[in-house]
C-alpha atoms as one frame of an Amber mdcrd trajectory, in Angstrom:
protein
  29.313  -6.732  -6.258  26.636  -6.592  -3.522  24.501  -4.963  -6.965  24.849
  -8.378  -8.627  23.704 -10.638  -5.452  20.470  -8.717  -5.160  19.775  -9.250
  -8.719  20.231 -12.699  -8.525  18.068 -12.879  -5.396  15.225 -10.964  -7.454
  15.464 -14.008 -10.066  15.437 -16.785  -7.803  11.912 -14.514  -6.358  10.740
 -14.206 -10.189  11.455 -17.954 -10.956   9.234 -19.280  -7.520   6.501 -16.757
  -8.343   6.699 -15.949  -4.216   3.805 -14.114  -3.496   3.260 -12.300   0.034
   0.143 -13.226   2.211  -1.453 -10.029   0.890  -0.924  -9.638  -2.316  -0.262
  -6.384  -3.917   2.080  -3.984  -4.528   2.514  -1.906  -1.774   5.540  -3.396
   0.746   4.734  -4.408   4.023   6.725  -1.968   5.760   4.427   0.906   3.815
   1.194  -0.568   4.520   1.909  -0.622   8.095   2.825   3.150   8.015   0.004
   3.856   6.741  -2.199   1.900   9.005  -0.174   3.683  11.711  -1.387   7.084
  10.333  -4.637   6.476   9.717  -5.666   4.661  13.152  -2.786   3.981  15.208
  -2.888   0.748  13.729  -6.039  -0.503  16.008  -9.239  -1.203  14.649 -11.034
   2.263  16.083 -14.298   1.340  14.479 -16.075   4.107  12.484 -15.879   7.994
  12.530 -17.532  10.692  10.820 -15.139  11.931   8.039 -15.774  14.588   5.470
 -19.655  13.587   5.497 -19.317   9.829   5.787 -18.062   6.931   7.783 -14.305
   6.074   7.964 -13.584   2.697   9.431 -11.345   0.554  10.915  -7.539   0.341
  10.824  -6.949   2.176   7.186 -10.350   4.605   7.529 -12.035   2.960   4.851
 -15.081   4.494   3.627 -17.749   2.233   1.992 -16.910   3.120  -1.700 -13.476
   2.820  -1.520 -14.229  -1.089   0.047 -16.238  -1.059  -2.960 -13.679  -0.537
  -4.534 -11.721  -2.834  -3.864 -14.087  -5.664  -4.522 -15.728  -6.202  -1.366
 -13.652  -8.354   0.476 -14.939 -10.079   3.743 -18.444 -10.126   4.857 -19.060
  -6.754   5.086 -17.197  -3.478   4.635 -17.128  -2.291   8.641 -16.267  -6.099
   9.699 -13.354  -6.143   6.699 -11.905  -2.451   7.671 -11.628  -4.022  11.479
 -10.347  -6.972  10.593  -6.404  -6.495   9.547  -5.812  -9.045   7.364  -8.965
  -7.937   5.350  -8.262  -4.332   5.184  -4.700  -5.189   4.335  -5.906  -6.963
   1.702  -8.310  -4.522   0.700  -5.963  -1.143   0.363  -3.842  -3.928  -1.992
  -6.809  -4.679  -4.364  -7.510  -0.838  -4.218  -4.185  -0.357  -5.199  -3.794
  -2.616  -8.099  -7.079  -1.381  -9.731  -6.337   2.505  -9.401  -2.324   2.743
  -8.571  -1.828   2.127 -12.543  -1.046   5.955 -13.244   0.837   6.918  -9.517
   4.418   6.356  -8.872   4.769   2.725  -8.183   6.339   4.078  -4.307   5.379
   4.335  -0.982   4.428   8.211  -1.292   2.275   7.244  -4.783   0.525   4.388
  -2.341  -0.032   6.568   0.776  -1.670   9.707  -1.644  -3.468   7.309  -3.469
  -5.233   5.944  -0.426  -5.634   9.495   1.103  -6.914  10.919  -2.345  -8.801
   8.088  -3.992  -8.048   7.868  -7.715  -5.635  10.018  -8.943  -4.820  11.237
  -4.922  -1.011  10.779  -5.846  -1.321  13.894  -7.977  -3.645  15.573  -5.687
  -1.572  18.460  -3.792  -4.038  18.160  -1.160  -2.397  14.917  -0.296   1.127
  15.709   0.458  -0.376  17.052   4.181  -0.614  13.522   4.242   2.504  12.033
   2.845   4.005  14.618   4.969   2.224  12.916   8.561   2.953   9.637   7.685
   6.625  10.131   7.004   6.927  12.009  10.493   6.024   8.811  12.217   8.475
   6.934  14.254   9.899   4.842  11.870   8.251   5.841   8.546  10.604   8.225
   7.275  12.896   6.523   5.593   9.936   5.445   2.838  10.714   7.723   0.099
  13.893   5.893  -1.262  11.929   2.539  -1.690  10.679   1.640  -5.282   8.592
  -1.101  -6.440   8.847  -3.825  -9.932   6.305  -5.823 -10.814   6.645  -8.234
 -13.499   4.209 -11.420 -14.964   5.235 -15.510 -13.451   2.982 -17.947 -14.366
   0.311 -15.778 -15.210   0.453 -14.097 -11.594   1.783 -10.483 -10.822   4.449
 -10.400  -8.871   6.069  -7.492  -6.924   9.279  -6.793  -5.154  11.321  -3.884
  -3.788  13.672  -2.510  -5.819  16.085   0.249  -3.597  19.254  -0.848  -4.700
  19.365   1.626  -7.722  19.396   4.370  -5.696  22.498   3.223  -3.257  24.755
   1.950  -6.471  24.133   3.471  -9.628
């Protein structure tokens, strides 16, 4: 029963074409995890990491603000401003995410590993840290849809399946 509510709430979603503040497809919940790994979730400014800067609250390196099409004024002002590096590891995601389980662990190893990081074994250290995390554990059963409205992408959270199929 519940199953049929939630996929009636996913088509009233479809039909407005809601879109979150930063749009992309990695949940809220996940992108804060991962901001919580990276810097504590404070904009640390930059550090020296593997032979070049890291900044800000994801650790973004210049390239991968590149990336994701050089939002802001600059990269280190956009990696220590939240809603810009939010916004950021979503565009990174979009462009690169394509071949990565569309999940929180596919997100997280993406932005770890760059390109392809979600099949990377040298990025389940990582997936591993961020699910130990007060709070973060619990990411692995969440999927995401995404689906064309209007000619916008939209995403939402699909964990039902896994509670009642």
């Amino acid at each position: 029963m519940l199953r049929h509510g939630m996929f009636f709430l996913l088509l009233v979603v479809q039909a407005q074409c809601n879109v979150s503040e930063n749009s992309g497809p990695v949940q809220a919940h996940c992108l804060e995890c991962i901001c919580k790994v990276e810097s504590g979730c404070k904009a640390i400014g930059c550090h020296k990491d593997v032979g070049s800067l890291s900044c800000g609250y994801y650790q973004i390196k210049e390239g991968y603000w590149i990336d994701c099409g050089k939002p802001g004024k600059d990269w280190k002002s956009c990696a220590d401003d939240y809603t810009c590096a939010s916004q950021c590891v979503q565009n990174y995601m979009i462009r690169y995410s394509k071949s990565c389980p569309q999940t929180c662990e596919g997100f997280a190893r993406e932005h770890n590993g760059g390109p392809r990081g979600c099949k990377n074994p040298a990025t389940l250290g990582y997936w591993k840290r961020l699910k130990s995390i007060k709070g973060c554990g619990d990411l692995e059963t969440l999927r995401f849809q995404t689906t064309w409205c209007k000619g916008k992408r939209v995403f939402w959270l699909d964990f039902y399946k896994n509670l009642y199929y």
